[in-house]
C-alpha positions, 0 to 999 in steps of 0.5 A: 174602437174594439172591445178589446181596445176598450178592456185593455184602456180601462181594465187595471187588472190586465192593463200591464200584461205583455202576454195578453195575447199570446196565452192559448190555454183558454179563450173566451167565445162570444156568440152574438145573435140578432144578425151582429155577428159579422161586424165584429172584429176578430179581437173581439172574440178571443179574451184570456183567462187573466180574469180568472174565469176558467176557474170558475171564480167572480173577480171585479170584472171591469164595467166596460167588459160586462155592460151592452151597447146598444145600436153597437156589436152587442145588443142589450139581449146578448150580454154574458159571462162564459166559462169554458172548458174543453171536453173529449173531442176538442169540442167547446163546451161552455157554461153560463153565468148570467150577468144583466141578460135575459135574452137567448143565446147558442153557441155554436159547438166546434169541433174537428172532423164532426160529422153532426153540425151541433150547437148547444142552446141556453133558453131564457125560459126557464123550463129548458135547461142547456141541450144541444140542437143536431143538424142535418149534417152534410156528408157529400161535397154537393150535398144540400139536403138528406133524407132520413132513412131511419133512427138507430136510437129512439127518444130518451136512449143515452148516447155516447160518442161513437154510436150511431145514432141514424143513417141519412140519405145522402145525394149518393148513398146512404151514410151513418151519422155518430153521436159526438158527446154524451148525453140523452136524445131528448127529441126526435124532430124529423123521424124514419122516412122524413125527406128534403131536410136542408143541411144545417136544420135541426133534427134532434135534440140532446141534453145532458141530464135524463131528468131534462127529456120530459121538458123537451116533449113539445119542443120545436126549434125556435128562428135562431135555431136554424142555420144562421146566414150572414145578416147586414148589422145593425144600422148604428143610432143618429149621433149625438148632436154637437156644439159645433160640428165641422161642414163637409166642403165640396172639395172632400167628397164622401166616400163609402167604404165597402161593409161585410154585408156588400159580400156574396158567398157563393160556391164556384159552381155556382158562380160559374153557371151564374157566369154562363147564364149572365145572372147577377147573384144579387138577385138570388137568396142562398140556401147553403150553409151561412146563406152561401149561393149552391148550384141548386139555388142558381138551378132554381132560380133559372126554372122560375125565370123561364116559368115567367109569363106562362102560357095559359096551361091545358087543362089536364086530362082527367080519364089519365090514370098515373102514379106519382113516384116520389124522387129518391135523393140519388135519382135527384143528384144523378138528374142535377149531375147528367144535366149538368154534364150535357149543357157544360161539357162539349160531348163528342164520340169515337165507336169502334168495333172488336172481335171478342174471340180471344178474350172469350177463349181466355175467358173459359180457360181463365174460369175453369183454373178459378172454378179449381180453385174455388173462386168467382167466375170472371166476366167479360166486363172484368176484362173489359175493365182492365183492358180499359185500365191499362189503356189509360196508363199507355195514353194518360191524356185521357185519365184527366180532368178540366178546370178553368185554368188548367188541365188535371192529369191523375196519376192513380186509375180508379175505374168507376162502374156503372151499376143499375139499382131499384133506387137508380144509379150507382157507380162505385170504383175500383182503384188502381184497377191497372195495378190489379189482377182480373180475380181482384177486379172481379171480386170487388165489382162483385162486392160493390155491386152487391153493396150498391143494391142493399145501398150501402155504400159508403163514401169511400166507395164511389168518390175519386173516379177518374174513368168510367165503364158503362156495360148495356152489352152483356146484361141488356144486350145493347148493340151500342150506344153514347153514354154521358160523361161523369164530371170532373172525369173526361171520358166515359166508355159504352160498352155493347153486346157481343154478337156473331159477324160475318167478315171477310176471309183471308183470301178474296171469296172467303168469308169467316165468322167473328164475334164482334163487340161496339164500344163508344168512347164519350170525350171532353172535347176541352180535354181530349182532342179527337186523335187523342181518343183514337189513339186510345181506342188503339190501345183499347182494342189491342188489350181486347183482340190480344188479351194475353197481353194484360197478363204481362 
């Protein structure tokens, strides 16, 4: 029987209400710890304001409503009444009318398109007062931990929502992160330079009042404070003995019903490498926010069975003189990502050879009208772009993505570029660069490029690829190499250097002089089969050898 069964049996007050459950102007959370959360049935959650308790008024509550039950739902330590009342934001906030508890509760904060997780915290210690626990928030869709580059805010600042109060590291880019409410920032738990902060563990503290910051001086977040993960509940007390209790006959066989905690929560990443790998997820503990299994934990799992029965390790050789430099958080996911690339996806590689002399000669002229003009040089890697744009509009096999059940196939061409930094690898994108002319182009890989160095990208600025553009010709003078592919993209496009070629003339014992460019397209063998490839590669060299063509 659920409570709320229970409240509508023995409540008089409501026994007769036929709009019980179909009041939205005010509900009633309960938030239980101790791991009881998952047992509880959804109605037992949602109660109106028939009580009368969005007014803040005491009427005779019925006993069956008030009192814990131990060994249930609700431990003698988690029972209270609670008022609430929505703020700006549609954020929950509640307070607090203690009834026969002395135990300590959090209630978790809720919140459309918040970018800071937050929970507000009502301590049975009498010396602090309601606050509210920032978490690490998680900005990226693979993101499992950030680092914190630095507080805009200092300790005992008032905050409004809006500002920001830090700016954290993200696995791609270095992301700001707002103030939801009003407040005071009483405590600063991780400060500038704090690294490999899990998503969902407390790194500050607000409170509402400024007399209440000096009582958060040694604050440190208690167990229930972190992240919480879905716990088996409570194993119910023995039954009560009775007079006479009916045999179980062997012909009625006991079944056991399958309980929320029998679950794994796992991301489909996850539970596709675990697949591929032939491991069980019972025998891995998540990490992820409520216990879900990420990719890092199946990643983690696997280094520490392959360093299982080690051999005896040599020892080191101490006449080495190194330097241990610390992984910045995009070093770390272009790491995971590459890997993952090149053990899931079937790599295979088209190289092609193109004479660059009328796209150098359209160059010139096309530079000399920007310079008359007072705008940017365009680059070989600008035509580059668009050629391989509207290459991918003519053959649109290539402009896809591999799921298991199907094949994605985009309509828009955001192209990603390749841009290397002092933190690592960067690969902002162009949108719609077929749709685009080659001064827009330029002056947005111009811009992005820039705002990858000082790393200050934003989300905005790398997400939504669906081709990529790797150049080691014109900056390194690479004659030619494979690049790895991008996930989920399909396609990656090498591009080398362009250098003087003697080739064969018109007529035999002729010879001539030709710049020539390598470029090798990196293929999804799921995706784009090996003609496919070719014939994009056709179309590719016909926009590079015939650049006016772009210009259509």
């Amino acid at each position: 029987m659920t409570y709320a069964t229970h409240v509508l049996r023995h409540s008089k007050k409501i026994g007769s209400s036929s709009n019980l459950i179909r009041h939205d102007s005010a509900v009633l959370v309960r938030w239980f710890s101790n791991g009881t959360r998952p047992s509880m049935e959804k109605g037992d959650d949602i109660l109106r304001c028939q009580f009368g308790l969005i007014s803040g008024e005491r009427h005779n509550i019925p006993k069956s409503f008030n009192r814990c039950y131990s060994g249930s739902a609700v431990s003698n330590n988690s029972c209270r009444t609670v008022s609430p009342r929505m703020s700006c934001g549609n954020a929950l906030r509640t307070t607090i009318a203690p009834c026969t508890s002395t135990g300590s509760m959090s209630f978790i904060r809720r919140s459309s398109g918040s970018q800071a997780p937050s929970r507000r915290g009502f301590s049975s210690a009498s010396d602090l007062p309601p606050h509210q626990a920032i978490g690490m928030p998680s900005l990226s869709p693979t993101m499992t931990e950030g680092n914190i580059a630095r507080w805009l805010k200092k300790e005992g600042d008032k905050v409004s929502p809006g500002e920001v109060l830090c700016e954290v590291e993200t696995d791609k880019a270095t992301v700001e992160m707002e103030c939801m409410e009003e407040g005071y920032l009483a405590k600063i738990l991780h400060g500038d330079g704090a690294s490999s902060i899990k998503v969902g563990e407390v790194i500050a503290v607000t409170v509402e009042e400024e007399d209440d910051i000096a009582k958060f001086k040694d604050y440190q977040p208690s167990t229930s404070d972190a992240t919480p993960s879905p716990k088996a509940p409570a194993s119910p007390p023995p039954p009560k003995e009775e007079v006479a209790e009916k045999p179980v006959t062997p012909s009625q066989p006991k079944v056991s019903k399958p309980s929320a905690a029998d679950r794994i929560f796992a991301s489909p990443l996850a539970r596709k490498i675990a697949e591929d790998h032939n491991i069980s997820l019972t025998n891995i503990k998540g990490t992820g926010p409520e216990g879900r299994i990420v990719k890092a934990d199946i990643d983690d799992y696997l280094a520490s069975r392959g360093k299982e029965a080690p051999a005896a390790a040599p020892k080191a050789d101490t006449s080495l003189d190194y330097t241990d430099i610390p992984v910045a958080q995009i070093r770390k996911a272009t790491a995971s990502r590459l890997l993952l690339s090149k053990q899931t996806i079937p790599h295979y590689y088209l190289t092609v050879d193109t004479c660059v002399d009328k796209l150098i000669e359209l160059r010139s002229k096309l530079n000399s009208l920007q310079e008359a003009s007072g705008g940017k040089k365009l680059s070989v890697n600008d035509l580059v772009i668009k050629a391989a744009a509207l290459a991918l509009r003519k053959v649109p096999q290539c402009n896809s993505s591999w799921t298991n059940d199907y094949i994605r196939q985009y309509h828009n061409v955001n192209i990603n570029v390749a841009v290397q930094t002092d933190n690592g690898l960067y690969v902002p994108v162009v949108r719609d660069a077929d749709k685009k002319g080659l001064s827009t182009i330029s002056e947005e890989v111009k811009n992005l490029a820039q705002k990858a160095k000082e790393n200050s990208l934003k989300p905005q600025d790398y997400e939504g690829g669906t081709f990529t553009v790797s150049n080691l010709g014109g900056p390194f003078g690479i004659k030619q190499f494979c690049a790895i592919i991008n996930p989920p993209q399909s396609a990656i496009l090498a591009v080398g250097s362009a250098e003087k070629r003697v080739l064969p003339g018109s007529s035999e014992g002729q010879y001539k002089f030709a710049s020539m460019m390598s470029v090798t397209l990196s293929c999804d063998h799921r995706v784009i089969d090996g003609a496919i490839g070719a014939e994009w590669l056709k179309a590719f060299k016909g926009y590079i050898e015939n650049p006016e063509s772009m210009l259509l």
